[in-house]
C-alpha positions as CSV (number, residue, x, y, z in Angstrom):
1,X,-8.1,3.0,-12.6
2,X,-8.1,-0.8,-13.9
3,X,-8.6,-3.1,-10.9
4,X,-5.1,-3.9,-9.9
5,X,-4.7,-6.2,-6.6
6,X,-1.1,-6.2,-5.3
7,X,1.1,-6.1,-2.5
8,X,4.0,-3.8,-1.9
9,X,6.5,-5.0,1.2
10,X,9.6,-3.6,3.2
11,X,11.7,-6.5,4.5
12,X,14.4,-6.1,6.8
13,X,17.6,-7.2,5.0
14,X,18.1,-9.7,8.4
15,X,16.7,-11.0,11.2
16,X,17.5,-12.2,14.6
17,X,18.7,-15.8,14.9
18,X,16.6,-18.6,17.0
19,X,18.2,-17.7,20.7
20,X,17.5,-13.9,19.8
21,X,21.4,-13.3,20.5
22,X,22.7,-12.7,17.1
23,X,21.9,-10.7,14.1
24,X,22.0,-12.7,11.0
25,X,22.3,-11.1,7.7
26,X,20.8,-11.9,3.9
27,X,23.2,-12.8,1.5
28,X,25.1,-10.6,-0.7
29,X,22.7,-11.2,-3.5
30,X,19.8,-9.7,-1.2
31,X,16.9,-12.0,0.5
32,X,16.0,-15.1,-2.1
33,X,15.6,-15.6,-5.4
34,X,13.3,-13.7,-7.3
35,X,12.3,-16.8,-9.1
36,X,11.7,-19.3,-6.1
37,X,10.0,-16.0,-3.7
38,X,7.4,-16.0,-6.8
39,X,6.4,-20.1,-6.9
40,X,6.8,-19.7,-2.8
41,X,4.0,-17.0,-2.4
42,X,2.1,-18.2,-5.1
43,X,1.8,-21.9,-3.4
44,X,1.7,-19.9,-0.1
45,X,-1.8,-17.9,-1.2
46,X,-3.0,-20.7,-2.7
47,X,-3.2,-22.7,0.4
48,X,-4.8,-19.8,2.1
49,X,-7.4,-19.8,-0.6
50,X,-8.3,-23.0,-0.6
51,X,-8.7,-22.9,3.6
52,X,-10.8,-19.9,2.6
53,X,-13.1,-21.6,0.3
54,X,-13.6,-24.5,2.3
55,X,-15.0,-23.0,5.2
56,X,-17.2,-20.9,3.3
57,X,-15.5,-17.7,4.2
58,X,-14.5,-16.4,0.8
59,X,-17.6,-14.6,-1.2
60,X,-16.5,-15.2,-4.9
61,X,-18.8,-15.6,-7.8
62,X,-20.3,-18.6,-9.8
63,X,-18.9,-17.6,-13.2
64,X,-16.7,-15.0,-14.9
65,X,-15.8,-15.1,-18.6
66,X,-17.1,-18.9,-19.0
67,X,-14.8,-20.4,-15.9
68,X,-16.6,-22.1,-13.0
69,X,-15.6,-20.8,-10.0
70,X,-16.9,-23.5,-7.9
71,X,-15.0,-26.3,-9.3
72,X,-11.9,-25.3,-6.5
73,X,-9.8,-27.7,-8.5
74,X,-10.1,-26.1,-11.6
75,X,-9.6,-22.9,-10.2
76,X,-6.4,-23.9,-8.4
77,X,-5.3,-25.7,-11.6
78,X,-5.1,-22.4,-13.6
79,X,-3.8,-20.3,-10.9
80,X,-0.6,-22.5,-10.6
81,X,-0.7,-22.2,-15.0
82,X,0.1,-18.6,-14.3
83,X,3.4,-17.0,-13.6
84,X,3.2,-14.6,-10.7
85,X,4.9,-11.7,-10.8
86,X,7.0,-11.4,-7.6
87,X,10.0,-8.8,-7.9
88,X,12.4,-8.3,-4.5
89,X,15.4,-5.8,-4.6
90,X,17.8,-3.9,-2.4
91,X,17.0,0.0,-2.0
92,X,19.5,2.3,-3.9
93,X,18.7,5.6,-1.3
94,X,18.2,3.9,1.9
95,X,15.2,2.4,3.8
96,X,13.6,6.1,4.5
97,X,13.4,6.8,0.8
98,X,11.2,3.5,0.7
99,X,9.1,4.7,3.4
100,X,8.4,8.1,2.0
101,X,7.7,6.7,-1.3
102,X,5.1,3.9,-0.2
103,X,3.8,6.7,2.4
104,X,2.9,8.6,-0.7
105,X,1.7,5.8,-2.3
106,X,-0.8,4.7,0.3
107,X,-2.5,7.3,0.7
108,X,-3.5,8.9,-2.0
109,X,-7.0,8.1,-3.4
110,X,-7.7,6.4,-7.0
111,X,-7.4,9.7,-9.3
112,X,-6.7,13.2,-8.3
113,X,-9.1,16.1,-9.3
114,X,-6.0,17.5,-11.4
115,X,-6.3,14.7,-14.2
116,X,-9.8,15.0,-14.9
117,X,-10.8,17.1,-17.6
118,X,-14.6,17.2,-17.9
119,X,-17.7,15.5,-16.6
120,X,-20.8,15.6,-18.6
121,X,-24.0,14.3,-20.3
122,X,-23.2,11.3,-18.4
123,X,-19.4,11.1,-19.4
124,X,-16.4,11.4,-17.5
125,X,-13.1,12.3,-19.5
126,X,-9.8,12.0,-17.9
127,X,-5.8,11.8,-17.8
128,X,-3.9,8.5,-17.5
129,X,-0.9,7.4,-17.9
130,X,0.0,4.2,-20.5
131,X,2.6,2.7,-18.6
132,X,3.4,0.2,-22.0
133,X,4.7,3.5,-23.5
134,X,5.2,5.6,-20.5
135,X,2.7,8.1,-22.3
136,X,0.0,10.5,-20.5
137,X,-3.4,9.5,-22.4
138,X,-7.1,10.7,-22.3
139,X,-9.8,8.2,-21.9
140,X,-13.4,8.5,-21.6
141,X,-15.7,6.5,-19.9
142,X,-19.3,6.6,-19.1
143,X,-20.1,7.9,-15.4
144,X,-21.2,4.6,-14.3
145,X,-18.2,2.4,-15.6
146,X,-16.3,5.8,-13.8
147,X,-17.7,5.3,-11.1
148,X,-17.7,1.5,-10.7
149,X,-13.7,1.4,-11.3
150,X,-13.4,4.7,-8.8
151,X,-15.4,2.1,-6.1
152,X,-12.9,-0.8,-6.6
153,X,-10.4,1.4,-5.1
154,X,-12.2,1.9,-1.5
155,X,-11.4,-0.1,1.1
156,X,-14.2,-3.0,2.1
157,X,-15.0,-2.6,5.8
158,X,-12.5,-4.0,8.4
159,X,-9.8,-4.5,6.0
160,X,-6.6,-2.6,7.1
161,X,-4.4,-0.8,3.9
162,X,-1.3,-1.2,6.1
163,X,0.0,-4.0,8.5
164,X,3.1,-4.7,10.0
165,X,4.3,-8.0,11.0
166,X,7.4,-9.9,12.5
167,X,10.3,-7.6,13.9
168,X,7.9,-4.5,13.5
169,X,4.5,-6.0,15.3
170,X,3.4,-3.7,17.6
171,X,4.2,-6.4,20.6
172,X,7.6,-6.7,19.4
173,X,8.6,-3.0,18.9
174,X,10.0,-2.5,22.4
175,X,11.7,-5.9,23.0
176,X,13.2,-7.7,19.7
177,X,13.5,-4.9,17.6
178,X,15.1,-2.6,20.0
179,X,17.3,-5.9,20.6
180,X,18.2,-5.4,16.7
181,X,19.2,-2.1,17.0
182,X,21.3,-3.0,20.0
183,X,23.0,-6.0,17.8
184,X,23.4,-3.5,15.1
185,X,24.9,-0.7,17.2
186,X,22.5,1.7,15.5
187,X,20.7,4.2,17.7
188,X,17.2,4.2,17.6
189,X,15.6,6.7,15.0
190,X,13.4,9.0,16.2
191,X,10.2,9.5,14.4
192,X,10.0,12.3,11.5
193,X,6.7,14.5,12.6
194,X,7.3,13.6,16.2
195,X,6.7,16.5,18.4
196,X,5.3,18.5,15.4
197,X,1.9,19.6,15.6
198,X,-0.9,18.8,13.1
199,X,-0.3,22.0,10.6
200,X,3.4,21.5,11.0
201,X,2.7,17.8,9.8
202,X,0.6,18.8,6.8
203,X,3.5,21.5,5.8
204,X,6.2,19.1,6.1
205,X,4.5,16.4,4.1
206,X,2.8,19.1,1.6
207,X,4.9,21.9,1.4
208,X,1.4,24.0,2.3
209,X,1.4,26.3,5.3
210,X,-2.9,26.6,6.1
211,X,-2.5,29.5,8.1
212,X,-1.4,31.4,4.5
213,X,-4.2,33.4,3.2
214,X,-5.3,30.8,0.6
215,X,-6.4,34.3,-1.7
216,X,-3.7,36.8,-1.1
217,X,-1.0,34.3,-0.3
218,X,0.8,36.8,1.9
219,X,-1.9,37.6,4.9
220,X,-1.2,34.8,8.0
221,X,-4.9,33.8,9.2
222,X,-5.8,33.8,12.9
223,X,-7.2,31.1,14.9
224,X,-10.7,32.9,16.7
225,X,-12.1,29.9,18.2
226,X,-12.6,26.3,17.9
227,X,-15.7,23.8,17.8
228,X,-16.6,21.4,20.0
229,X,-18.8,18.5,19.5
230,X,-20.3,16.0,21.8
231,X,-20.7,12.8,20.2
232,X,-22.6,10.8,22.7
């Protein structure tokens, strides 16, 4: 659960040209170079931090392992040191496998309840996997220091986990991108749960039907009545 801050995007292999009447398509080596994308959005979030910082919009604080984080310059300096890690490739199973995968990724919270082993006298033990050795490890850490790497996983307030942009903006999904598919010759896909209703959802995505006896596993469960609350 080390704090991790990263981005994971799905970018259309193409895009419309500037009259809107032509699909253009990437090159055969896919999008850019991985190599010029990484010094492109590292000079690209760097400007955006420094707008940040000068209008006093970015809460960051005074010092962290001996650097200054008030000197901007300084800051800026060793950012651009760094190499960024920006990786682009083509998908090997198609754009749904892509979906499904991040979908999964997404929204699942920082650890599951299956990987931790025990909790007590004030220490938390748990499974993790050592990615340098692809290994599953135990580590154990005290409750707070559990606790304050569990809270670096939450969302802060207003912030949005998933945003879509360009071709697949909200105002553009029935006018350019249904243009694309027209361009493309591709029918339009219909959504996967569409139609389904919410337990049908949650066995399609889980495998779990809730209306199976969760002790017998056999029984089907009933539905006597439902709750209604008034929120004003």
């Amino acid at each position: 659960m080390s704090y991790h801050p990263h981005l994971h995007l799905i970018v259309s292999a193409g895009g419309l040209d500037p009259d809107g009447l032509e699909w253009k398509q990437s090159g055969s080596k896919f999008f850019v170079p991985v190599k010029a994308l990484s010094k492109v959005f590292r000079a690209k979030f760097i400007t955006m931090l420094k707008h940040e910082y000068k209008n006093n919009t970015l809460k960051i604080p005074d010092t962290i392992d001996d650097l200054d984080y008030s000197d901007l310059k300084k800051l800026t300096s060793l950012l651009y040191s760094k190499t960024w890690n920006v990786y682009s490739k083509k998908t090997f199973r198609g754009a749904g496998n892509v979906i499904e995968y991040l979908g999964r990724y997404t929204h699942k919270v920082a650890i599951a309840n299956s990987r931790i082993i025990s909790s007590d006298k004030g220490m938390v033990k748990f499974r993790y996997k050592d990615y340098r050795d692809n290994k599953s490890k135990i580590i154990e850490l005290t409750a707070i220091e559990f606790i304050r790497r569990f809270v670096q996983h939450i969302l802060p307030n207003n912030f949005y986990k998933i945003r879509y942009f360009g071709l697949l903006a909200n105002k553009n999904r029935t006018t350019k991108l249904i243009t694309c598919f027209s361009l493309l010759k591709i029918n339009i896909p219909i959504p996967k749960f569409e139609g389904l209703c919410f337990h049908e959802i949650i066995k399609a995505v889980t495998g779990n039907d809730i209306f199976i006896c969760p002790a017998c596993k056999r029984g089907h469960l009933i539905l006597a009545s439902t709750l209604e609350f008034n929120t004003e």
